[in-house]
DSSP file (Angstrom, degrees, kcal/mol; ACC not computed):
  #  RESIDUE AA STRUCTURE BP1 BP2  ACC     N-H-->O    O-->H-N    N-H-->O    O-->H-N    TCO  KAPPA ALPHA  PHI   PSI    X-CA   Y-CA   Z-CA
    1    1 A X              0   0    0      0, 0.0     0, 0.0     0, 0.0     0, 0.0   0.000 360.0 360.0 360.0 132.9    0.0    0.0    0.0
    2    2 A X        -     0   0    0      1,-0.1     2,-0.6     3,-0.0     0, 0.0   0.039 360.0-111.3 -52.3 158.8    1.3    3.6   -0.9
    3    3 A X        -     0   0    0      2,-0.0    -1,-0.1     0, 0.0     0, 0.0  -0.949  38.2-106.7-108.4 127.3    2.0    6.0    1.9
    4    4 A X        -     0   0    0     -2,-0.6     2,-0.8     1,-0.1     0, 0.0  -0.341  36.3-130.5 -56.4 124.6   -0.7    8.9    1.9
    5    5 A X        +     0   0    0      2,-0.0     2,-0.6     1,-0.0    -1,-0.1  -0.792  34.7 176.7-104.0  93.2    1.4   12.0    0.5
    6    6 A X        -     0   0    0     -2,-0.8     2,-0.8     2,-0.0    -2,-0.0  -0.752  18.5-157.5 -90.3 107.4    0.8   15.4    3.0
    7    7 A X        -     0   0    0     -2,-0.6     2,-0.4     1,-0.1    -2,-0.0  -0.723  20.1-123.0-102.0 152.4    2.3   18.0    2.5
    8    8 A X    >   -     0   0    0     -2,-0.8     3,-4.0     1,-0.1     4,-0.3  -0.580  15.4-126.6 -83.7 110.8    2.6   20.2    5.6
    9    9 A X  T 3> S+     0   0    0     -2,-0.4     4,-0.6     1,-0.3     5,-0.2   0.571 108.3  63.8 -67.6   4.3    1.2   23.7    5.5
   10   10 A X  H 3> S+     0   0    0      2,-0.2     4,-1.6     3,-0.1    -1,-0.3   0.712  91.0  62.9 -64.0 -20.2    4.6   24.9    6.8
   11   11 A X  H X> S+     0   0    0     -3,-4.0     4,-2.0     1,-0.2     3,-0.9   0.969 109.1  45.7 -77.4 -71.4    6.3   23.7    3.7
   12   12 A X  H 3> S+     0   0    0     -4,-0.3     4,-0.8     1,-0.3    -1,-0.2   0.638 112.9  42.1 -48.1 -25.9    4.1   26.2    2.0
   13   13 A X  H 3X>S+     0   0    0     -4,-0.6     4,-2.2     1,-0.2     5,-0.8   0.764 111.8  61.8 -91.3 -21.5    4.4   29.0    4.0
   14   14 A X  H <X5S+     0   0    0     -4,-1.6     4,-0.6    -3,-0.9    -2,-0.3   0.903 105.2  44.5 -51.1 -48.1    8.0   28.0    4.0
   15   15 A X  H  X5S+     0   0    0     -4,-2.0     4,-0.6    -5,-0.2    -1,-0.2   0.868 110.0  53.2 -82.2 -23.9    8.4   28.4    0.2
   16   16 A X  H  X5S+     0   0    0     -4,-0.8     4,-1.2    -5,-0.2    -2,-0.2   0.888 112.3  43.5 -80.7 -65.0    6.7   31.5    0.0
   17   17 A X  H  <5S+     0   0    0     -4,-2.2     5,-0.4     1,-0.2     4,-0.2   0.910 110.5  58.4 -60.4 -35.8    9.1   33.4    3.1
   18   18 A X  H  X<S+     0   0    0     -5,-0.8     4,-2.3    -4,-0.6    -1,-0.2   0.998 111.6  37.8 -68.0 -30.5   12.3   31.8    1.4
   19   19 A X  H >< S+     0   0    0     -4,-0.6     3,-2.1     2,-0.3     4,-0.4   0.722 122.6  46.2 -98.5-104.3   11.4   33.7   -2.5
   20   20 A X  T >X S+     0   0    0     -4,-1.2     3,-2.9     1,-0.4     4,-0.6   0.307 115.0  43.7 -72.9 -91.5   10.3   36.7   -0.4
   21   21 A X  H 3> S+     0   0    0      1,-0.3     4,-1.4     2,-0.2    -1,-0.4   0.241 117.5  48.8 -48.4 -35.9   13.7   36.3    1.9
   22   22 A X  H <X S+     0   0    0     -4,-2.3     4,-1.0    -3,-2.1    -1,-0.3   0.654 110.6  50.0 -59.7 -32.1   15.8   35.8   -1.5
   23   23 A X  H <> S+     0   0    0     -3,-2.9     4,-1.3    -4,-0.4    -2,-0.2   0.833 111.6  45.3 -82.5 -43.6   14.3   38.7   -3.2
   24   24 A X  H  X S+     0   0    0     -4,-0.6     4,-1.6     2,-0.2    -2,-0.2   0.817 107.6  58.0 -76.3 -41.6   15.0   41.1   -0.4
   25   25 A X  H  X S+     0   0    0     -4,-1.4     4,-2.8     2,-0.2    -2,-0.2   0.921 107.6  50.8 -36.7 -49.6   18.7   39.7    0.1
   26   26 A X  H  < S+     0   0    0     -4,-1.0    -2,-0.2     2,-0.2     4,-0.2   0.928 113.2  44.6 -57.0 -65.6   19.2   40.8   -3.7
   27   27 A X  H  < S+     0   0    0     -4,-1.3     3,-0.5     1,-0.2    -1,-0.2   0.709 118.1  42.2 -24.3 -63.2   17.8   44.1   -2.8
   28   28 A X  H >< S+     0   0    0     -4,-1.6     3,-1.9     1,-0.2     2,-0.4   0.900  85.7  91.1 -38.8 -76.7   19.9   44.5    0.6
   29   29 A X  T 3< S+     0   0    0     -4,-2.8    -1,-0.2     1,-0.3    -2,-0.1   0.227  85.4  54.2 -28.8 -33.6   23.1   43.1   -0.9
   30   30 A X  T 3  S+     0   0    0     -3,-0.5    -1,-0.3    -2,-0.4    -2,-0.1   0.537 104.2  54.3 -92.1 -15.0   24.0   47.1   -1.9
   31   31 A X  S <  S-     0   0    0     -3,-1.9    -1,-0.2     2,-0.3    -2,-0.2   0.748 114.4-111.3-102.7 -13.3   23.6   48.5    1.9
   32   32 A X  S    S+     0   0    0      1,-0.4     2,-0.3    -4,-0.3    -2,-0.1   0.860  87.3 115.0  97.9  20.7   26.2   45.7    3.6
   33   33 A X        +     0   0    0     -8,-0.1    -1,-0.4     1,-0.1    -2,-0.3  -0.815  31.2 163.6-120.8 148.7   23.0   44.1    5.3
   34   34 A X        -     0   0    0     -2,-0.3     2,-0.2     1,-0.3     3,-0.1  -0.088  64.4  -2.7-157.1   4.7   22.1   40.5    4.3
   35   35 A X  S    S+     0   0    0      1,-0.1    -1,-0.3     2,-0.1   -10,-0.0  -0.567  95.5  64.9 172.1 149.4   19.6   39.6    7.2
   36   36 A X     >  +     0   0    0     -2,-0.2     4,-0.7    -3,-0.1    -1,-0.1   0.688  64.8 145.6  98.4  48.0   17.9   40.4   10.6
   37   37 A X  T >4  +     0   0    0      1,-0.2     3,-1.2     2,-0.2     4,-0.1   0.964  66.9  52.2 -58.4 -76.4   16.0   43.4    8.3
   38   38 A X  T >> S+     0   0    0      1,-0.3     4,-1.4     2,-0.2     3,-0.8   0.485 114.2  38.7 -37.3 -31.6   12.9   43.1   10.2
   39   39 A X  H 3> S+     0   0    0      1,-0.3     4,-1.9     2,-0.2    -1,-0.3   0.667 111.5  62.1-114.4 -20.5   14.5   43.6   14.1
   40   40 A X  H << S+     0   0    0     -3,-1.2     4,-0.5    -4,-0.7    -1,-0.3   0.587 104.3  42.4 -64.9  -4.0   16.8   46.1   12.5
   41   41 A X  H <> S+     0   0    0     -3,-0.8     4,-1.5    -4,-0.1    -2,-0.2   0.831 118.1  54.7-104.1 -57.4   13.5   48.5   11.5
   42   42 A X  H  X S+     0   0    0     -4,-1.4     4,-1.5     1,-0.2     5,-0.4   0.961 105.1  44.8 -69.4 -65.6   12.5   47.5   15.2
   43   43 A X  H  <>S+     0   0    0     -4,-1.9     5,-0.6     1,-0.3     4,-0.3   0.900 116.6  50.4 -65.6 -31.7   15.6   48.6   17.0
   44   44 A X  H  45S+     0   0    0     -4,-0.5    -1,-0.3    -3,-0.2    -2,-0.2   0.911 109.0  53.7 -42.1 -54.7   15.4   52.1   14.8
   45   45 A X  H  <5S+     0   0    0     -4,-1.5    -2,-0.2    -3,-0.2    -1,-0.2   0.737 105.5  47.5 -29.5 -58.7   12.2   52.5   15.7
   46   46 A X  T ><5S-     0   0    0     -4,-1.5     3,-3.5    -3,-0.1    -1,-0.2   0.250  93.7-150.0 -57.8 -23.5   12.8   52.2   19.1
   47   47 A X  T 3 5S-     0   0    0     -5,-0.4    -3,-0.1    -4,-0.3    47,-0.1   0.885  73.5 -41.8  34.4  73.1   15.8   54.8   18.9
   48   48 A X  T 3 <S+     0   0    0     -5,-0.6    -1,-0.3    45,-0.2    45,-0.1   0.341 119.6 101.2  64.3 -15.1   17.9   53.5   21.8
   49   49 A X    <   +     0   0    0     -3,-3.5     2,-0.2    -6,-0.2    -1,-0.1   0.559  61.4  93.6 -82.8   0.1   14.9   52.7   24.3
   50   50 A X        -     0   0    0     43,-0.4    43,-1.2    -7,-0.2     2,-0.4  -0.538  57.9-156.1 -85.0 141.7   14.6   48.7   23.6
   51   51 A X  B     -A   92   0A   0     41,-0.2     5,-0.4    -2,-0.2    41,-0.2  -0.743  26.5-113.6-112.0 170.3   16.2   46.4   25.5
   52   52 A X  S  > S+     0   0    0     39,-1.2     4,-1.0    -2,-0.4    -1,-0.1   0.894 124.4  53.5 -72.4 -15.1   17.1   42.6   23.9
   53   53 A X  H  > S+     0   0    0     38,-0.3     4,-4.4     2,-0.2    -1,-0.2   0.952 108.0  51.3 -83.5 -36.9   14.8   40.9   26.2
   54   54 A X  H >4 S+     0   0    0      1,-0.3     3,-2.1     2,-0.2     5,-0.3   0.705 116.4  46.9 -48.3 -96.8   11.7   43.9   24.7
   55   55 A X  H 3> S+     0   0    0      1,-0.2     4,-1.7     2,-0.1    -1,-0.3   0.526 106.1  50.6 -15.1 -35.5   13.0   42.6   21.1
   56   56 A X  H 3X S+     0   0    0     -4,-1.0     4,-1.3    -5,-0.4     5,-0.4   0.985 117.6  44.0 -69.1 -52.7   12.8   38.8   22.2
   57   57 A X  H X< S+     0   0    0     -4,-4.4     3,-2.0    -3,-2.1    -3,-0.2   0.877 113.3  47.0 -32.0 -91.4    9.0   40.0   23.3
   58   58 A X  H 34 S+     0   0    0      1,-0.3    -1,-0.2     2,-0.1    -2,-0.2   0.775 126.4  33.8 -28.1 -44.2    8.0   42.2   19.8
   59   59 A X  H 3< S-     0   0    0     -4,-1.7    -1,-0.3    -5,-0.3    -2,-0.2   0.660 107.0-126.1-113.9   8.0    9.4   39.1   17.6
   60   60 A X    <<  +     0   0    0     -3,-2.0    -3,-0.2    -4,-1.3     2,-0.1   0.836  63.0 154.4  65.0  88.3    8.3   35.6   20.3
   61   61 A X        -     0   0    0     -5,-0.4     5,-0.3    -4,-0.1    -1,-0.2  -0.497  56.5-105.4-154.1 107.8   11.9   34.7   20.1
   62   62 A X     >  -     0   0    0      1,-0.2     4,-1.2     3,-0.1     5,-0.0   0.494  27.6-122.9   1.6 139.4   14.0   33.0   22.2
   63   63 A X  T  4 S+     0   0    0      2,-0.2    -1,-0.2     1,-0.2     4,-0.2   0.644 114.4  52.3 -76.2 -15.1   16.9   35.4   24.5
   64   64 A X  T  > S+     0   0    0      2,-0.2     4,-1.1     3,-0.1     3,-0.2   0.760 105.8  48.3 -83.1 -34.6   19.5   33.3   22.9
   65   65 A X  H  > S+     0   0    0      1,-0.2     4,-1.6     2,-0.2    -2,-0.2   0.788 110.0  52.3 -75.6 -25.2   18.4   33.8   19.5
   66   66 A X  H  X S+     0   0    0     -4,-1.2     4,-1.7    -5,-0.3    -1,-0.2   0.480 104.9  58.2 -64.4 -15.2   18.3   37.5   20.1
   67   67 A X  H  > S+     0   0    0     -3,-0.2     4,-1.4     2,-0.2    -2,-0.2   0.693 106.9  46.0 -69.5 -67.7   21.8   37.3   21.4
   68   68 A X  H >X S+     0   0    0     -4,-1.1     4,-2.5     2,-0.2     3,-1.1   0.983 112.9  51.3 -65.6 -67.8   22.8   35.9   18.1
   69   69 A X  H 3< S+     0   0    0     -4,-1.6     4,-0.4     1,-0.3    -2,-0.2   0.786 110.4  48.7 -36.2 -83.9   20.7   38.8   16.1
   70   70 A X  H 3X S+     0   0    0     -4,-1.7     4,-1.4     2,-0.2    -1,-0.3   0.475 112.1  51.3 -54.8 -16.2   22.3   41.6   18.1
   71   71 A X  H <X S+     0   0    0     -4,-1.4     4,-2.2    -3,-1.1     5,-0.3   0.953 110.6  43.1 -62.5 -61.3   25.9   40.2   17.4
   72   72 A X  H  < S+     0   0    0     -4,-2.5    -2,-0.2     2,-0.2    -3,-0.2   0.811 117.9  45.2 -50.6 -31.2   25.8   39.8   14.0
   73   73 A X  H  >>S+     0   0    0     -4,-0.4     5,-3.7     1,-0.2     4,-1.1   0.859 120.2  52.5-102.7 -41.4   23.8   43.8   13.6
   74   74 A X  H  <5S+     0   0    0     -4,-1.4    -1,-0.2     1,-0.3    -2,-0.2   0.760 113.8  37.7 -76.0 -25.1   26.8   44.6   16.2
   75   75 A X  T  <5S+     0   0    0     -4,-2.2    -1,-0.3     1,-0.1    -2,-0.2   0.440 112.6  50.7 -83.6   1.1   29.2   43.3   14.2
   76   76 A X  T  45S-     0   0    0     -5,-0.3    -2,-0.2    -3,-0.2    -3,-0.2   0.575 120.7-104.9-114.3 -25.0   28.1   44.4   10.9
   77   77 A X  T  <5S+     0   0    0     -4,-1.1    21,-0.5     2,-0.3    22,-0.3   0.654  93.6 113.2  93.1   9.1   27.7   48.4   12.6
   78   78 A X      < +     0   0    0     -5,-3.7    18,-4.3     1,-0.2    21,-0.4   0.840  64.6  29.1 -72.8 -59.1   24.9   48.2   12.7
   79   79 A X        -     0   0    0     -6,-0.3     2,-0.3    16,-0.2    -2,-0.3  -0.925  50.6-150.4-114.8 143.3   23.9   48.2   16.8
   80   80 A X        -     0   0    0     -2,-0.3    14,-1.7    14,-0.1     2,-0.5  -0.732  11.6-142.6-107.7 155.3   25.4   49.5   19.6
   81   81 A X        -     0   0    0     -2,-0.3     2,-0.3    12,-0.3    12,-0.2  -0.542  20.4-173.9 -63.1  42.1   24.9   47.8   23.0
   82   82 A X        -     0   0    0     -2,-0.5    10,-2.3    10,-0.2     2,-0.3  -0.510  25.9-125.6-114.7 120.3   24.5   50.3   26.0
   83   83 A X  E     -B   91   0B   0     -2,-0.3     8,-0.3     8,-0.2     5,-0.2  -0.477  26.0-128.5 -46.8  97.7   24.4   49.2   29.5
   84   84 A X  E >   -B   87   0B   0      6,-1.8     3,-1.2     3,-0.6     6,-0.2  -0.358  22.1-150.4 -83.4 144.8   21.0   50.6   31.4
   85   85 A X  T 3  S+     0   0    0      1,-0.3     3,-0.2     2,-0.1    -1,-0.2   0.501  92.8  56.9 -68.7  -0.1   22.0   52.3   34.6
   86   86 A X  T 3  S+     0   0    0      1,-0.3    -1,-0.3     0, 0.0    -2,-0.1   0.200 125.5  21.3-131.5   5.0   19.8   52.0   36.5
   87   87 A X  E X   -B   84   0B   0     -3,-1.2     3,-2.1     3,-0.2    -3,-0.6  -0.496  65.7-158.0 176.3  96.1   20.0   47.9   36.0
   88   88 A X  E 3  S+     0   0B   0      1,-0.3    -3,-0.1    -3,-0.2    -5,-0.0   0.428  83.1  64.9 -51.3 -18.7   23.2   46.6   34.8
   89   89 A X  E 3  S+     0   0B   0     -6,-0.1    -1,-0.3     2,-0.0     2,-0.2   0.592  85.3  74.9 -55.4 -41.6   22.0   43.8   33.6
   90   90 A X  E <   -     0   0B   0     -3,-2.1    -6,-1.8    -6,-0.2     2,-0.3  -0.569  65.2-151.7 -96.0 160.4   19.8   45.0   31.0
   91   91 A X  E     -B   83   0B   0     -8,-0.3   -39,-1.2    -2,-0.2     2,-0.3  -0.934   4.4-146.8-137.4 152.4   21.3   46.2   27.7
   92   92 A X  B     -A   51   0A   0    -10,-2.3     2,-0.4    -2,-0.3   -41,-0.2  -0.689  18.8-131.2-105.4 164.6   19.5   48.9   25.5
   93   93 A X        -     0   0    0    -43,-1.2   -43,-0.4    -2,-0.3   -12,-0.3  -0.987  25.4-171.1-102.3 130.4   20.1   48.5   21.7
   94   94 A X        -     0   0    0    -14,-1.7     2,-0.3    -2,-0.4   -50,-0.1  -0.505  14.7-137.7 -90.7 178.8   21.2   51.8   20.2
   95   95 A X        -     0   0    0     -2,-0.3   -16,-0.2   -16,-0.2     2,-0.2  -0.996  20.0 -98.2 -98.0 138.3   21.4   52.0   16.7
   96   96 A X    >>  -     0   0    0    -18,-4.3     3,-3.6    -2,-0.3     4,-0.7  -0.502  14.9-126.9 -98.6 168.2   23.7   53.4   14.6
   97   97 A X  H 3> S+     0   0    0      1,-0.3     4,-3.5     3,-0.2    -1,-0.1   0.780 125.7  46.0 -33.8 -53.9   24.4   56.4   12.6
   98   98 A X  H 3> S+     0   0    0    -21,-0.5     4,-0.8     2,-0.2    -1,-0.3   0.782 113.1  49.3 -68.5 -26.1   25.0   53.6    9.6
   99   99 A X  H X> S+     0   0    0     -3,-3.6     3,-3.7   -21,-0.4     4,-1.1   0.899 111.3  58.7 -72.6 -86.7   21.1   51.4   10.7
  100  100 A X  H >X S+     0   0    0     -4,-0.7     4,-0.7     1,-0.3     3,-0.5   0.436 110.9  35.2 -19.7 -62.2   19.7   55.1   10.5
  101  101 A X  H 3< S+     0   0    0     -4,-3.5     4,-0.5     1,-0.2    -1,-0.3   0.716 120.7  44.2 -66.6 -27.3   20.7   55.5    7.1
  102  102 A X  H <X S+     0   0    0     -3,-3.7     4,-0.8    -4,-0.8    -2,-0.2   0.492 104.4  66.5 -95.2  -9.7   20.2   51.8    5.6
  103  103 A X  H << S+     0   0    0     -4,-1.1     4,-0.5    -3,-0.5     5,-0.3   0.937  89.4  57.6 -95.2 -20.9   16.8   51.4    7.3
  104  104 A X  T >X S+     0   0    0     -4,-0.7     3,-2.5     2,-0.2     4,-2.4   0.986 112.8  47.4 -34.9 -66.5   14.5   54.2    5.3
  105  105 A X  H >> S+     0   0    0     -4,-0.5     3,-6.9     1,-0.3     2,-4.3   0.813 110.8  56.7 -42.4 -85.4   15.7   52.0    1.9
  106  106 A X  H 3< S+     0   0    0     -4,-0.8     4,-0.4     1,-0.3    -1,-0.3   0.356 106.9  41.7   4.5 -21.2   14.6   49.1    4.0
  107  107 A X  H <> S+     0   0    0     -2,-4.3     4,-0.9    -3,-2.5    -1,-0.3   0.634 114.6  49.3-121.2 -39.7   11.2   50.2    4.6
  108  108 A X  H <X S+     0   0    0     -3,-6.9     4,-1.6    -4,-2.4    -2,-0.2   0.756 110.3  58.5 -79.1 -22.6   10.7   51.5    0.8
  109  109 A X  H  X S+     0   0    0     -4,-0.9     4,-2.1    -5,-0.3     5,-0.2   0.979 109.6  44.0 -64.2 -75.3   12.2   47.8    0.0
  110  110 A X  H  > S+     0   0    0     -4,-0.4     4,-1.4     1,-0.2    -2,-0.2   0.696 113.4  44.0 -43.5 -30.8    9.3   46.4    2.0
  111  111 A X  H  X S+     0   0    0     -4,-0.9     4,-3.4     2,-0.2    -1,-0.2   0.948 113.9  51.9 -84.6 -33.3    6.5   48.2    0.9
  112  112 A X  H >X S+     0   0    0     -4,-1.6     4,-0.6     2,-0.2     3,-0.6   0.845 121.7  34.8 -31.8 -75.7    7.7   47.9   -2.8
  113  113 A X  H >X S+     0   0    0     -4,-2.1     4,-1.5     1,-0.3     3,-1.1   0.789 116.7  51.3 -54.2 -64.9    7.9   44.0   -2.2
  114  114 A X  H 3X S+     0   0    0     -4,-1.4     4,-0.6     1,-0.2    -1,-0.3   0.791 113.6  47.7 -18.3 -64.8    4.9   43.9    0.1
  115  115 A X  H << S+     0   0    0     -4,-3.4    -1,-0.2    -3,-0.6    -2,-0.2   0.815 116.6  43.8 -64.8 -39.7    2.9   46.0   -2.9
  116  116 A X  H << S+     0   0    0     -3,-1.1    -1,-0.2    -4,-0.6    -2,-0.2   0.575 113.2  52.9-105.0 -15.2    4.4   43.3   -5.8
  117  117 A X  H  < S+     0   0    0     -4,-1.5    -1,-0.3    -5,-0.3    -2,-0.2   0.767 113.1  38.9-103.3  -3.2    3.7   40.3   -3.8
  118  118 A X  S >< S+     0   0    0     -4,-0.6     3,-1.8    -5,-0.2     2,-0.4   0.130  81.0 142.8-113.4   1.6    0.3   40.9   -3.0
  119  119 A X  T 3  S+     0   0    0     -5,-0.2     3,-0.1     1,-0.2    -3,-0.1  -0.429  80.4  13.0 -65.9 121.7   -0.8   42.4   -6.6
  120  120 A X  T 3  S+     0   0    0     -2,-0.4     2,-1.0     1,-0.3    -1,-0.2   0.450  97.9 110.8  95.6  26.4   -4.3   41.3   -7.4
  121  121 A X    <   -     0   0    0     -3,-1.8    -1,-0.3     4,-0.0    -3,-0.1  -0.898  69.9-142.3-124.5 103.1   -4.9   40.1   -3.8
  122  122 A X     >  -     0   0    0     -2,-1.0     4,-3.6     1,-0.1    -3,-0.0  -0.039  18.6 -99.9 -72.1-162.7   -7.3   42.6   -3.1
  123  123 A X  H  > S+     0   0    0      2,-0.2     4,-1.1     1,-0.2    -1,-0.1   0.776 121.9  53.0 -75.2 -33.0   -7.6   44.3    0.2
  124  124 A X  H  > S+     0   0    0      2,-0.2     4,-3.0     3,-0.1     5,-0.3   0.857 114.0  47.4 -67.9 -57.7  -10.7   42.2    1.8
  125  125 A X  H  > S+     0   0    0      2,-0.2     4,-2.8     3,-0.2     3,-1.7   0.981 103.9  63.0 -56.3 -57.5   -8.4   38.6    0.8
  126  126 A X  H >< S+     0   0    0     -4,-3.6     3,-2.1     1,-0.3     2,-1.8   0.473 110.4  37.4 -57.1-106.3   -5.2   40.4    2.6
  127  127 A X  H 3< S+     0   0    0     -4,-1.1    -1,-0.3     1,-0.4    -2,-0.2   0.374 116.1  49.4 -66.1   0.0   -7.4   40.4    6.3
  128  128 A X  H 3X S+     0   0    0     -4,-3.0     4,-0.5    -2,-1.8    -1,-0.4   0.835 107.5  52.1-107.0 -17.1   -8.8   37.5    5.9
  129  129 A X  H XX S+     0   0    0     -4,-2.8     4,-2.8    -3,-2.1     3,-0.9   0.978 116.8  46.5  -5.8 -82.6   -5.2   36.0    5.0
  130  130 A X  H 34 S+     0   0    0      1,-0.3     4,-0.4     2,-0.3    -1,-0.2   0.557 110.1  52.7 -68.4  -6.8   -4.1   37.6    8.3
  131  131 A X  H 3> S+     0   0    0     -5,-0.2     4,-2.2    -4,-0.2    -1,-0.3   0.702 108.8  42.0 -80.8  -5.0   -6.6   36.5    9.8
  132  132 A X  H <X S+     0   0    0     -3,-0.9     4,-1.0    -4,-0.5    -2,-0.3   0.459 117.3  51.9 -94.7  -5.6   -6.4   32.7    9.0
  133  133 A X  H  X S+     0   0    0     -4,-2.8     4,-1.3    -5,-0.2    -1,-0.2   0.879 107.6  47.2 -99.4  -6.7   -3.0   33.0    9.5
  134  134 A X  H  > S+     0   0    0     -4,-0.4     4,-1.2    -5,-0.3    -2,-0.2   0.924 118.2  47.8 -67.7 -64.6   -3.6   34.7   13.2
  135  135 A X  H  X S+     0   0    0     -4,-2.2     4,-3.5     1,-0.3     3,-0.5   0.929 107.7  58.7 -51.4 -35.9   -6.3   31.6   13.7
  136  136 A X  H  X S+     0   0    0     -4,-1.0     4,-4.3     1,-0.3    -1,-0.3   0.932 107.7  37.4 -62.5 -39.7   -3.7   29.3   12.5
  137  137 A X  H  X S+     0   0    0     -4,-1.3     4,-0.7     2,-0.2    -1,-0.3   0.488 112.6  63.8 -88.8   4.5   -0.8   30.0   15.1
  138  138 A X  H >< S+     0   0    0     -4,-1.2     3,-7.9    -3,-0.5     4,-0.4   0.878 109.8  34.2 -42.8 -94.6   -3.6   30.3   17.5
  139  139 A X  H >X S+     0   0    0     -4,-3.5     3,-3.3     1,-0.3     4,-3.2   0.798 110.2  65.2 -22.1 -61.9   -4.5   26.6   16.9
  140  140 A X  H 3X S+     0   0    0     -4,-4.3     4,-2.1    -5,-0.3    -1,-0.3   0.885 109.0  40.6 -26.9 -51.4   -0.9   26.0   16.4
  141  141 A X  H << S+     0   0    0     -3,-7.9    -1,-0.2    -4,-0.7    -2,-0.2   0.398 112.4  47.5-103.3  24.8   -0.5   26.9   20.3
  142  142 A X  H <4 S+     0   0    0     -3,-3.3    -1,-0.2    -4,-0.4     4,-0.2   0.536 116.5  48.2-113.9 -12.4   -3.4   25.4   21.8
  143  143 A X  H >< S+     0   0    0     -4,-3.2     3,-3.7    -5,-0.3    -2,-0.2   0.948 109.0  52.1 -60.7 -56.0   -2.2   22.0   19.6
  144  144 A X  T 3< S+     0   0    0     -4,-2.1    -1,-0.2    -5,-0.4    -3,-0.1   0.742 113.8  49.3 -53.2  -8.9    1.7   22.5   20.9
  145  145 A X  T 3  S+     0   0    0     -5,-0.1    -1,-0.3     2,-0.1     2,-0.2   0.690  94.1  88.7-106.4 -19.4   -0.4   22.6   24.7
  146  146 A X  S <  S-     0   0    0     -3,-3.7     3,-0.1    -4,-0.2    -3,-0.0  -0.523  92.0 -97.4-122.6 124.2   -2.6   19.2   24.0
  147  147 A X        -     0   0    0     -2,-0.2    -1,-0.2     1,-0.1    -2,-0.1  -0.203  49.1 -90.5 -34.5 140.3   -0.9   15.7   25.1
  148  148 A X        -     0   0    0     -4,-0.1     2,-0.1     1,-0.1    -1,-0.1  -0.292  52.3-102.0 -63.7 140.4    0.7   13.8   22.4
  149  149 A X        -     0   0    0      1,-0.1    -1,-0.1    -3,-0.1     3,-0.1  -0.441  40.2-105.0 -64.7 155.8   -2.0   11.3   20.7
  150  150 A X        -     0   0    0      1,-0.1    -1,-0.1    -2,-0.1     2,-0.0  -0.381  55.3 -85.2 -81.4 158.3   -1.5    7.7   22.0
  151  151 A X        -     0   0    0      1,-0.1    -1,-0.1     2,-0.1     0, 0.0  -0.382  31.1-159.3 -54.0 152.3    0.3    5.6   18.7
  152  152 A X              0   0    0      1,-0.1    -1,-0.1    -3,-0.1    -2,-0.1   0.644 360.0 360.0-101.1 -39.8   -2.0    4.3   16.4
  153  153 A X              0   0    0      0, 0.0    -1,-0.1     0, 0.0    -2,-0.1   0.414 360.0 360.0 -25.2 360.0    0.4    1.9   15.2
């Protein structure tokens, strides 16, 4: 008997973010940025008042992986690091002179992209998109919550 063929509706949203995330690299390539757009627009945004654990909050991402983020942005010259005084422990993200300048493109990159990847998807289909995809990682985290099903086997 043949094995029932599913494909998993990550794969799909998976293929979709990899040609966006390849198209926006190409784009990038010219500012000396090649990834961690999105939490680089965040920490601009933010103009020095975020700390890495707020970023770990804004993007539901692990403190380790945020860790990783702000080294590479900090190494790249992007972000600065700055100690809060008032609790040493916590770290602020500045941005720098050089994020300030690259994140404007960044933002015209995104609506550009944003505009050409949703042409002919009217306005109605885009919120109900975001909203099945809102329901979906709902579900997703009331599934992740649910006891494993006994084998069927």
């Amino acid at each position: 008997m043949a094995t029932k063929l599913i494909e998993p509706v990550s794969r799909k949203l998976n293929v979709v973010g990899r040609e966006y995330l390849s198209a926006l690299d190409d784009h990038m390539a010219r500012f000396g940025i090649d990834r961690h757009y999105y939490p680089l627009t965040i920490i601009v945004h933010y103009d020095g008042q975020l700390t890495q654990k707020g970023l770990a909050e804004i993007l539901n991402k692990d403190k380790s992986v945020i860790v990783k983020i702000i080294d590479r942005l900090t190494a790249r010259g992007f972000v600065q690091r700055q100690i809060n005084p008032e609790d040493r422990r916590e770290h602020f993200l500045a941005p720098t002179n050089k994020a300030r300048d690259v994140v404007p493109h960044l933002i015209k990159i995104f609506e550009h992209m944003n505009k050409s990847a949703t042409k002919g998807i009217s306005k109605q289909d885009m919120e109900i998109f975001e909203n099945v995809l809102n329901k979906m990682r709902e579900n997703l985290v009331d599934f992740a919550k649910q006891e494993p099903a006994p084998d069927t086997i």
